[in-house]
Backbone as a printed PyTorch tensor [residue, N CA C, xyz], in Angstrom:
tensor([[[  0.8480,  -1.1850,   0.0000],
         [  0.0000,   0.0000,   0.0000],
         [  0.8820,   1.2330,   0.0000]],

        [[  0.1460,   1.9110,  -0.6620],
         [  0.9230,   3.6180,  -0.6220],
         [  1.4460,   3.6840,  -1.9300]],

        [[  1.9780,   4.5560,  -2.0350],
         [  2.2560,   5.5380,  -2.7060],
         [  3.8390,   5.3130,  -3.6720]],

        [[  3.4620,   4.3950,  -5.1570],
         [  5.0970,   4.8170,  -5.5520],
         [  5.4440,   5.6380,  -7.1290]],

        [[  6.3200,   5.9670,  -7.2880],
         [  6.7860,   7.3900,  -8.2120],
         [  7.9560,   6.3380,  -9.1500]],

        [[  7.2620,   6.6940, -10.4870],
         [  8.1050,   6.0090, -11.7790],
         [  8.5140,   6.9700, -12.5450]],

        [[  9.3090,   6.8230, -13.1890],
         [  9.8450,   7.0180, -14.4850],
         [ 10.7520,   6.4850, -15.4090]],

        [[ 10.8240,   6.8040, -16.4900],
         [ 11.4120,   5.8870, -17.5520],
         [ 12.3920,   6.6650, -17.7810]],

        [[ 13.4830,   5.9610, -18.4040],
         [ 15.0370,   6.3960, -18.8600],
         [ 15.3590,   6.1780, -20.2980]],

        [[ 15.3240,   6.4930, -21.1030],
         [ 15.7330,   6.3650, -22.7770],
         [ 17.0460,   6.6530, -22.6320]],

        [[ 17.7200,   5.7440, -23.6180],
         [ 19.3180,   5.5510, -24.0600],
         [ 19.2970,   5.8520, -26.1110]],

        [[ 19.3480,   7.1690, -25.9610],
         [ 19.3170,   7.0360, -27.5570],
         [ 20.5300,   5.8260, -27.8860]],

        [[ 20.6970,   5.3960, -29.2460],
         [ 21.7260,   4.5230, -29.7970],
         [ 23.1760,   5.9700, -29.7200]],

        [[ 22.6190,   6.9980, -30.1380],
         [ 23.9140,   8.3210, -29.8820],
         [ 24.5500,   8.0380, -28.3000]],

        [[ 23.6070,   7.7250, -27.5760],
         [ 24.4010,   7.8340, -26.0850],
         [ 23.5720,   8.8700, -25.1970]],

        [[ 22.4010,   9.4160, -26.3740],
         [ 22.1910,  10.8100, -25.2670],
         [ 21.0950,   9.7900, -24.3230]],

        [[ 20.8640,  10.4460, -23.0790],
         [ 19.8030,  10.1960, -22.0630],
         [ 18.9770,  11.6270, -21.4830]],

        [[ 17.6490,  10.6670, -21.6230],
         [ 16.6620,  11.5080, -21.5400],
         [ 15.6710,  10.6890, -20.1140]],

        [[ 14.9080,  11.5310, -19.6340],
         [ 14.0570,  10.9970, -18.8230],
         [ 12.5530,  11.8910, -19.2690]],

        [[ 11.4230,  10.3710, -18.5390],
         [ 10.3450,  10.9240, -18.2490],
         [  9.8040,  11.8560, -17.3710]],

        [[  8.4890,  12.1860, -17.3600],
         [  8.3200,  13.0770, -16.1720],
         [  7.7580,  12.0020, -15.0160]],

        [[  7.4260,  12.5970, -13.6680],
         [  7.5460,  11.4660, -12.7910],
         [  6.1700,  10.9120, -12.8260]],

        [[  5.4840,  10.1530, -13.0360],
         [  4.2350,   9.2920, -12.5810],
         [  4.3040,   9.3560, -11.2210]],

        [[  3.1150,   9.4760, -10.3650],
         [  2.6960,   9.1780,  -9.4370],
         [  2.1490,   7.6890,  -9.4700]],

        [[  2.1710,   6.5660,  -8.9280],
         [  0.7220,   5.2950,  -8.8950],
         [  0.4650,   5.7310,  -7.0090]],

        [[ -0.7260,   5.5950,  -7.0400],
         [ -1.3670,   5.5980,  -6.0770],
         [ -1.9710,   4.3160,  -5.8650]],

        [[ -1.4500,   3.6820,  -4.7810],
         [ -1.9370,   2.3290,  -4.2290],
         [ -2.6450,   2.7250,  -3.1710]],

        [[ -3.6420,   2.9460,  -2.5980],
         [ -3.6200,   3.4360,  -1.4320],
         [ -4.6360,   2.5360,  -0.7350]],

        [[ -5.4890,   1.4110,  -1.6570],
         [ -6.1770,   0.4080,  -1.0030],
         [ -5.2560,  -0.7710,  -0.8550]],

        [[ -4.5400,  -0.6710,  -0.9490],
         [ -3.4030,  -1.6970,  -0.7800],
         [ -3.5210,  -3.2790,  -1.5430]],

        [[ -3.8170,  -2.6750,  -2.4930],
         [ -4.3190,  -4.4490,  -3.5270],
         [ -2.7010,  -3.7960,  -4.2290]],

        [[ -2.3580,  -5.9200,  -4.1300],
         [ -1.3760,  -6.2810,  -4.3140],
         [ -1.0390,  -5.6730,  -6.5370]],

        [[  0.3850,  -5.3620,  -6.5410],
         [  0.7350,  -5.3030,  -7.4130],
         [  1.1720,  -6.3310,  -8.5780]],

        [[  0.6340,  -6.5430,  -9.4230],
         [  1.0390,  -7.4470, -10.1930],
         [  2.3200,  -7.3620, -10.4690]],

        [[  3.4670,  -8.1400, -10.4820],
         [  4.4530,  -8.0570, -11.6360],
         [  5.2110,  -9.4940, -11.9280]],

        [[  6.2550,  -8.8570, -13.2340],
         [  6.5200, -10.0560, -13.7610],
         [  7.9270, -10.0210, -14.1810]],

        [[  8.8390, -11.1060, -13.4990],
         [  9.9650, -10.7440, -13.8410],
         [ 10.6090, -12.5750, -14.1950]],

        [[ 11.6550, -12.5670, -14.6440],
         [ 12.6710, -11.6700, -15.4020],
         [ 11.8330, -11.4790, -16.3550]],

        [[ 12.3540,  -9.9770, -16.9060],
         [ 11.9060,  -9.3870, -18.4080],
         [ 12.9780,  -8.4390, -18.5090]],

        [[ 13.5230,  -9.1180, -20.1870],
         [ 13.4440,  -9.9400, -20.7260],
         [ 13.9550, -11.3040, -20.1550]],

        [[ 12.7460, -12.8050, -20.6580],
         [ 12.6670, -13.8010, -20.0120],
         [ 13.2920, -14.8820, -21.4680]],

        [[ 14.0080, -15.6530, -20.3210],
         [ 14.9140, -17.0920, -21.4370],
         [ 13.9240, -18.0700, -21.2040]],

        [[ 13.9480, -18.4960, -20.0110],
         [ 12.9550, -19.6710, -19.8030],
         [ 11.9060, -20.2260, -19.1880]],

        [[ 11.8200, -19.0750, -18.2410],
         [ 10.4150, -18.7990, -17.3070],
         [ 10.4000, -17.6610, -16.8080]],

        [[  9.5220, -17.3590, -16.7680],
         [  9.0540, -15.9370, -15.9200],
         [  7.9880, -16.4380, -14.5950]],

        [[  8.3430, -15.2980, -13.4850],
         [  7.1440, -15.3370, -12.7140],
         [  6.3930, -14.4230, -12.5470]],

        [[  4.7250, -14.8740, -12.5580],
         [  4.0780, -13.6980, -12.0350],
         [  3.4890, -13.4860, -10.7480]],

        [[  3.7920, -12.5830, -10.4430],
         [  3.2000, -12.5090,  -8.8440],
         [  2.1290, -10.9740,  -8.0180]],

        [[  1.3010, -11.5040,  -7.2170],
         [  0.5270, -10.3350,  -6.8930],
         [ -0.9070, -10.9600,  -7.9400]],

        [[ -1.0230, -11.8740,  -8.0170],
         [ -2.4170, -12.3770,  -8.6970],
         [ -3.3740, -12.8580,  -7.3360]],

        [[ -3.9490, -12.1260,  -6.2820],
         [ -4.5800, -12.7630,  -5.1310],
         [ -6.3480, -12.4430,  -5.5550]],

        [[ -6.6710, -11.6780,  -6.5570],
         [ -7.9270, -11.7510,  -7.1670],
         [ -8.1530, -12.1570,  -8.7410]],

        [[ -6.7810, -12.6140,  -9.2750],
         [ -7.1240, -12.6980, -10.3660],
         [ -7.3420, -14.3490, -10.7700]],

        [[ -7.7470, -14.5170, -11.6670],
         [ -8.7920, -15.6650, -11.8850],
         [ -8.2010, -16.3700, -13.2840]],

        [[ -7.8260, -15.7000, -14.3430],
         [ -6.8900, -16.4300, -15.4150],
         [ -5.8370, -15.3510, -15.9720]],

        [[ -4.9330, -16.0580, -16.5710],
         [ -3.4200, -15.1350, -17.2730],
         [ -4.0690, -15.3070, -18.8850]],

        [[ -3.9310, -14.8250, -19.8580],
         [ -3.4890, -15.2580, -20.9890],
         [ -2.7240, -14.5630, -21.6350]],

        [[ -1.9150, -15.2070, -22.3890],
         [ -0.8090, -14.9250, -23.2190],
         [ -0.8400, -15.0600, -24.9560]],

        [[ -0.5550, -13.3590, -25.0440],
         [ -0.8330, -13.1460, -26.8950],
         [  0.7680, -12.6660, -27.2530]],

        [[  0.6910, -13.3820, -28.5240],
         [  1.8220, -12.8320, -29.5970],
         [  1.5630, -11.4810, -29.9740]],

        [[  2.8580, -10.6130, -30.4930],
         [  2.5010,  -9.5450, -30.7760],
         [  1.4750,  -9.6770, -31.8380]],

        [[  0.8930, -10.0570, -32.8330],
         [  0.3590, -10.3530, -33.9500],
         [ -1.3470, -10.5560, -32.9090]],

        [[ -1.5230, -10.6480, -31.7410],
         [ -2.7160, -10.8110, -31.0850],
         [ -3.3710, -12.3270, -31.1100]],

        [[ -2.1100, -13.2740, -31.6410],
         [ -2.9690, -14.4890, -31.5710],
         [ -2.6880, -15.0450, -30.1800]],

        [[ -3.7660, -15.6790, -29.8470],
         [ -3.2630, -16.4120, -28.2540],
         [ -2.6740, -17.8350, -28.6660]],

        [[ -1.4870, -17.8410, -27.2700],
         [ -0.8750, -18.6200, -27.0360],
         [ -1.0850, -19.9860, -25.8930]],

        [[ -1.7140, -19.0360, -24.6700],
         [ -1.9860, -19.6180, -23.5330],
         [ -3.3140, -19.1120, -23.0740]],

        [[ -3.9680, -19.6510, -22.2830],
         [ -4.5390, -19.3560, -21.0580],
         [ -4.5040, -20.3750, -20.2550]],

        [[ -4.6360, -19.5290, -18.7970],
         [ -4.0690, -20.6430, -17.5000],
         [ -5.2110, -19.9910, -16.8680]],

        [[ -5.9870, -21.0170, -15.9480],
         [ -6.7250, -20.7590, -14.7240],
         [ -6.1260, -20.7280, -13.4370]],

        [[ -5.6340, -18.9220, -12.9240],
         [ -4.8960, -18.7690, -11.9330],
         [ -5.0990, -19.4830, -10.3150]],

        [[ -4.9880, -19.8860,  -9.8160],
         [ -5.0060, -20.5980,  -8.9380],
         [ -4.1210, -20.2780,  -7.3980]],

        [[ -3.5050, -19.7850,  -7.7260],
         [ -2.8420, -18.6210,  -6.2690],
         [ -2.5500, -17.5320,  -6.4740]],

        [[ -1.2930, -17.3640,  -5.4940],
         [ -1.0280, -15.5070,  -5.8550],
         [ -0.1660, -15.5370,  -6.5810]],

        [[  0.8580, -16.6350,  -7.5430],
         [  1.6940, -16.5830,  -7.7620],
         [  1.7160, -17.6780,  -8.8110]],

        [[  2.3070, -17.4210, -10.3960],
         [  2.1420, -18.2610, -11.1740],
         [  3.6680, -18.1960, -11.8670]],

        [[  4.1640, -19.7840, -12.3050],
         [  5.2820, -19.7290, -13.2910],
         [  5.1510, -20.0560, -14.4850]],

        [[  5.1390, -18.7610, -15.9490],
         [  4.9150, -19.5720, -16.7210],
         [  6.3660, -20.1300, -17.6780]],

        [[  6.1550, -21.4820, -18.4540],
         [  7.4630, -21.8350, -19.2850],
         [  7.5010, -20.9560, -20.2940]],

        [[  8.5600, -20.3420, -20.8930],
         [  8.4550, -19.7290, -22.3080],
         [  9.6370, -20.4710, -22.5420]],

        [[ 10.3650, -21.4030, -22.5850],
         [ 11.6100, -22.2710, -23.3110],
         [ 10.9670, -22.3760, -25.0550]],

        [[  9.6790, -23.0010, -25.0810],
         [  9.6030, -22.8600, -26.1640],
         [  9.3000, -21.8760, -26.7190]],

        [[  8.9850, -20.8410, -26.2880],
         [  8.3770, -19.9530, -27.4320],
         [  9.2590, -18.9670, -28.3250]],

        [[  8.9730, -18.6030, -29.1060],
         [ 10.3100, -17.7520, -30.3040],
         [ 10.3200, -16.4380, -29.7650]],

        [[ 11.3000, -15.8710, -29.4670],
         [ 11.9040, -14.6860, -28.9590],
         [ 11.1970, -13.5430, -29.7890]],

        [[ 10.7480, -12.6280, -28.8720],
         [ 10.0850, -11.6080, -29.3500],
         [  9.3360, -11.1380, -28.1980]],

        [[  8.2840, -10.1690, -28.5100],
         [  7.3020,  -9.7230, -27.7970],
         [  6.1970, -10.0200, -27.4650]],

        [[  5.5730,  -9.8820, -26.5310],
         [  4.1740, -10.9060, -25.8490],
         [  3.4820, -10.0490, -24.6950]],

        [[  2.2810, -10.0540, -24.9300],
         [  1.1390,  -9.3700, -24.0390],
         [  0.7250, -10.6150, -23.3930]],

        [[  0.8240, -10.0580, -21.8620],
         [  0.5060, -10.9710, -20.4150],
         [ -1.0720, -10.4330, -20.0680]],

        [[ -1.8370, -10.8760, -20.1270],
         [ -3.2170, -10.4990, -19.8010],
         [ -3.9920, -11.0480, -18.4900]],

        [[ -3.5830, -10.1490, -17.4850],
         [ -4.4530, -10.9770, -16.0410],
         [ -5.7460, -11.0770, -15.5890]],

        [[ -6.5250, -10.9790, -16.2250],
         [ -8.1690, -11.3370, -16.0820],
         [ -8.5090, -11.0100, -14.0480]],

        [[ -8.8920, -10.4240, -13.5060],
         [ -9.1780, -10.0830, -12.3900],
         [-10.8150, -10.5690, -12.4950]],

        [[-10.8510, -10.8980, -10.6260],
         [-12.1160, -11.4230, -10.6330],
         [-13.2240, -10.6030, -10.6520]],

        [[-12.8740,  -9.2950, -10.2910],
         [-14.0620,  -8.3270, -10.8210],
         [-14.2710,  -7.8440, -12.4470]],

        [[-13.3740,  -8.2370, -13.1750],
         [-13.6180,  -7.9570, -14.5520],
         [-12.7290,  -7.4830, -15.2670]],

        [[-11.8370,  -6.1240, -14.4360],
         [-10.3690,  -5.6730, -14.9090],
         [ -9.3420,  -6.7660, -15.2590]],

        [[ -9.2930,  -5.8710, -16.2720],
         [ -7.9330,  -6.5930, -17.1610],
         [ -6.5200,  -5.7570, -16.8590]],

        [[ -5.4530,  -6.4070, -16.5110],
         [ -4.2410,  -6.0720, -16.8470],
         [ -3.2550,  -6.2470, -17.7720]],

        [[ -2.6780,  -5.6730, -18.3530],
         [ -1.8160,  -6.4850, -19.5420],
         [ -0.3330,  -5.8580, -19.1800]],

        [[  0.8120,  -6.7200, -19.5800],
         [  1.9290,  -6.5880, -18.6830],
         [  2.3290,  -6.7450, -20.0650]],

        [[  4.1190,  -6.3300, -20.5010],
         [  4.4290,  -6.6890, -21.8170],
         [  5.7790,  -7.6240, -21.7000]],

        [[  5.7940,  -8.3280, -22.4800],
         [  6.7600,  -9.7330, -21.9040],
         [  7.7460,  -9.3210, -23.1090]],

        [[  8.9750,  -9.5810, -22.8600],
         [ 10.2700,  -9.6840, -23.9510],
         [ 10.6850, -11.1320, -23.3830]],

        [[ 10.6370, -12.1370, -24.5410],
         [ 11.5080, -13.0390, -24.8210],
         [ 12.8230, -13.1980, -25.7580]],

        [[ 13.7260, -13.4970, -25.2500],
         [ 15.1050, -13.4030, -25.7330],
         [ 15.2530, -15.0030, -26.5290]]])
C-alpha cells in the first residue's frame, strides 16, 4: 500500500539520455501489485501479486493467443523455453472484470 513514483530512462543509440516526467501510482487500497519478472525472459518468468485474479493469458505480438491458464494462487510460473523470442502481451483477467496487460520480452 501507498504511494510509488516512476519514471522511464531512454538511451538514444547516440548515447544521449533523456528521462520521463515522474508518474505518481497511487496504491492506497493496498491491492497487491502485479508483476513479472525476469523481463526480458529465457525460460520462465514469474508472475506474482495475482490474489484476485482468476486467469493469465498470453498473446503474440500479432494478437494471436498462445496460452490461457486458470490462476489458482497468488503466484504463477509460466514456461516460455519454447516460445520464439520476441514480444508478448501478459493479460491478467481479475475477478471483478479488470484486465491487466503486462508486456513480456523473450530473448
Amino acid at each position: 500500500a501507498g504511494k510509488l513514483y516512476m519514471r522511464v530512462m531512454l538511451t538514444d543509440k547516440d548515447g544521449k539520455v533523456s528521462y520521463s516526467n515522474v508518474v505518481v501510482i497511487d496504491n492506497a487500497n493496498g491491492a497487491p501489485l502485479v508483476r513479472l519478472y525476469p523481463n526480458p525472459a529465457k525460460a520462465q518468468v514469474t508472475i506474482t501479486g495475482l490474489g484476485q485474479a482468476k486467469e493469465l493469458r498470453v498473446t503474440n505480438a500479432n494478437g494471436a493467443m498462445l496460452t490461457a491458464i486458470k490462476v489458482t494462487g497468488t503466484q504463477q510460473v509460466l514456461n516460455t523455453a519454447a516460445w520464439p523470442a520476441g514480444m508478448y502481451n501478459v493479460q491478467v483477467l481479475q475477478g471483478d472484470g479488470t484486465i491487466s496487460t503486462l508486456k513480456l520480452t523473450k530473448q
